[in-house]
N, C-alpha and C positions, 0 to 999 in steps of 0.2 A: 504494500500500500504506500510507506513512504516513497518508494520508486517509482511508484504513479506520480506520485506529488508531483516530490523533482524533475519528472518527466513533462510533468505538463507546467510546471513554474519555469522550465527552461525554455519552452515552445514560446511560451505566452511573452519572456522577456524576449526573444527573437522578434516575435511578431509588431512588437512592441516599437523596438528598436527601428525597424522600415520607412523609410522612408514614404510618405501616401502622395499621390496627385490624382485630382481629377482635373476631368478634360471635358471644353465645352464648344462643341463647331455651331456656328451659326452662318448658315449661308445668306448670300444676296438676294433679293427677290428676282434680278436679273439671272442667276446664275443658273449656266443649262444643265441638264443630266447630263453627266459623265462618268463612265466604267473606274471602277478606282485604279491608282495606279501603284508599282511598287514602292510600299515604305524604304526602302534602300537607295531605290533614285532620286527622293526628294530633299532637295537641297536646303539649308538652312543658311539665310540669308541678314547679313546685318542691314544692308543699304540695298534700295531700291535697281531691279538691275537695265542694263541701257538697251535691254532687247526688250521687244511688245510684248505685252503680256496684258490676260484677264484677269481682275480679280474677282476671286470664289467666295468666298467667306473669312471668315475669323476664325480662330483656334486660341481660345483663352487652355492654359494650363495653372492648375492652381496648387500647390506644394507646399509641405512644411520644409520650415527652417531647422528642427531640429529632431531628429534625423534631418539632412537636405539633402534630396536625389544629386546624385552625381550631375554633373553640365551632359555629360553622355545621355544616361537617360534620358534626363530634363529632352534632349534634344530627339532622340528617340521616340519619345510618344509624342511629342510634336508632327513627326515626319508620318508615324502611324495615323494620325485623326487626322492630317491633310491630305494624305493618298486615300482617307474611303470618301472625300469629295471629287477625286482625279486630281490633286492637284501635283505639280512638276515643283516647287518650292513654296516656300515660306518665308517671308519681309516679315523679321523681329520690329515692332513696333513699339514694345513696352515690355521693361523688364524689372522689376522693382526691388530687386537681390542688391542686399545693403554692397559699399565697395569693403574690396577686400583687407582693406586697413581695419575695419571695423570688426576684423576675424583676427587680426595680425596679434592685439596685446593679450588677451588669456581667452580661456575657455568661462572662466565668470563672466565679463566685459559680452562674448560672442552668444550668452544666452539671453542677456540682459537686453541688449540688441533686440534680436530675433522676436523676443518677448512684450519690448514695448513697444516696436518698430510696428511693428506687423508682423503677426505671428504666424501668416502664410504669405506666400513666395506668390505672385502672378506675375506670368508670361504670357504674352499676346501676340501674335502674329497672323499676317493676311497670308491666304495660302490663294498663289498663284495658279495661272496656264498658260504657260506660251504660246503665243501664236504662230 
């Protein structure tokens, strides 16, 4: 029975520990049906790019700061909720992840932060189609 305990006091501290996001697409009322495309080809974009392109919708991502998903992930399920619109990239538009001096002086200082700051992470981005 104790080793049930610890079995499941160790899961639950795992679970615990994970980093969570949800994700929220909102498409254009302009925006046509299209087949999705692959999560792996969709580019994550800072600046707007100098080829034509449509825009599809929005893709908020909304994250905790503490666990905070790796920039990879983060980035990951971006490209994921933009390819089931078809979209070919994503123009970062809003990212609200404190700068990283503000992680730099302790682990006290970086929770404090987090905690008064806002204590979830939103990412926003326009997921594209090239023309």
């Amino acid at each position: 029975m104790k080793k049930l305990y610890l079995l499941l006091a160790g899961a639950m501290t795992i679970l615990a520990a994970c980093a969570s996001m949800d994700a929220t697409v909102n498409t254009y009322s302009t925006t046509p049906e299209l087949p999705p495309t692959d999560p792996a080809k969709v580019v994550i974009l800072k600046i707007a790019p100098t080829r034509d392109y449509i825009r599809l919708g929005q893709v908020a991502i909304d994250s905790t700061y503490s666990p905070a998903p790796s920039p990879e992930s983060l980035q990951e399920r971006m490209r994921k909720e933009a390819a089931k619109i078809g979209a070919d990239a994503v123009i970062i538009v809003y990212d609200d992840a404190p700068p990283a001096s503000a992680y730099s002086i302790s682990a006290d200082v970086k929770t404090k932060v987090a905690e008064s700051a806002n204590p979830r992470r939103r990412t926003i981005g326009v997921a594209i189609k090239y023309r």
